[in-house]
N, C-alpha and C positions, 0 to 999 in steps of 0.2 A: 389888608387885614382880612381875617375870615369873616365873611357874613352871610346868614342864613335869612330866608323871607319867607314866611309860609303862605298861605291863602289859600281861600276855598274855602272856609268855615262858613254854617250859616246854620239858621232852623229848615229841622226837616220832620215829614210826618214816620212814624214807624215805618219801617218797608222800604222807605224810600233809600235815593243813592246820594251822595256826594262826592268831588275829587277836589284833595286837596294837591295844594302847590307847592315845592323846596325849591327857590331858588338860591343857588349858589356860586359865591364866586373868592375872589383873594386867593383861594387854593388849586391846587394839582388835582380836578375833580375825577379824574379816573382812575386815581389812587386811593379813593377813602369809601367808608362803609356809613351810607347815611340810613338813618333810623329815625324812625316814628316812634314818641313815647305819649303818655296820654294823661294827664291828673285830672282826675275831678274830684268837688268837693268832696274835704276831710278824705280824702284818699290820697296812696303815695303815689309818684310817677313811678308808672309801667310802661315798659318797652311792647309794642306789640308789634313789631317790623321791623328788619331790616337789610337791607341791601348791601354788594359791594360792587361801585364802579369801576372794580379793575374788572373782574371775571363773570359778575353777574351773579353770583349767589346770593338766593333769599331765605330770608327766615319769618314764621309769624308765628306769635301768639295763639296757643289754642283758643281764647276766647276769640277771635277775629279770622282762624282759618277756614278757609273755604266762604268769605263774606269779603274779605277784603284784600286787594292786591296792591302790589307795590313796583313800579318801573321806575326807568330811570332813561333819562333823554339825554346821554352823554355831549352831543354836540351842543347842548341849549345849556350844558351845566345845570339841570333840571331833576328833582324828582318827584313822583309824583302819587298817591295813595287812592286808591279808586277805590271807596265803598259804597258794599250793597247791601240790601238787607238791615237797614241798621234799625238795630234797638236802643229802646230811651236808656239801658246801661251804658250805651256809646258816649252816653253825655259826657264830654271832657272837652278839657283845652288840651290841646295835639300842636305838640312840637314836633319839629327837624331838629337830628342832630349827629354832626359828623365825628368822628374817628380816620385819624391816620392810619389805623389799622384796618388795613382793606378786607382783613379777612375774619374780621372779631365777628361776625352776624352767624347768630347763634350758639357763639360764645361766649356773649358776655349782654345785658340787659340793664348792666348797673350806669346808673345816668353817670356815676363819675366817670365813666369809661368813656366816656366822649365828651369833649374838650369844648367845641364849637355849640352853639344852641340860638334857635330863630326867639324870635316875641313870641310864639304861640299864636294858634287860632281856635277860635270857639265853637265847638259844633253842638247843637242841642237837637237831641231827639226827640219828640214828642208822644204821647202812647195815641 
């Protein structure tokens, strides 16, 4: 079966960095487009990243471009969101979440559109 693991969440002061973790497995990981979405309280899940492991194409979020990146460690079945600069609006729980469609990343942000989803991880930013 498909399963997603994220980590890397934690408290952090404004400015600082974090990296979180997607590990995955069950599936054909060089075939699908894993994404980062983000809710926090009384707000909706937003996409703010996404990748595909077939060709490498990214996408982010104007609120997180140029602060935060997004790899993927094909052989580890890994991916991975490396933020910088973060602001106490960072504050969310941030999911992993795959699509068979390798190439949906920047095409589509609607959480229905990806089928597979981690438990989430907690990041809080502090001012």
């Amino acid at each position: 079966e498909v399963q997603l693991v994220e980590s890397g969440g934690g408290l952090v002061q404004a400015g600082g960095s974090l990296r979180l973790s997607c590990a995955a497995s069950g599936f054909t990981f060089d075939d699908y487009a894993i994404a980062w979405f983000r809710q926090a309280p009384g707000k909706e899940r937003a996409g703010i990243s996404c990748i595909s492991t077939n060709d490498g194409t990214t996408h982010y979020a104007d609120s997180v471009k140029g602060r935060f990146t997004i790899s993927s460690d094909n052989a580890k079945n890994t991916v991975f969101l490396q933020m910088n600069s973060l602001k106490p609006e960072d504050t969310a729980v941030y999911y992993c979440a795959a699509s068979p469609h390798w190439n949906i990343c920047g095409t589509s942000d609607y959480p229905g559109d990806f089928g597979s989803w981690g438990q989430g991880t907690q990041v809080t930013v502090s001012s």
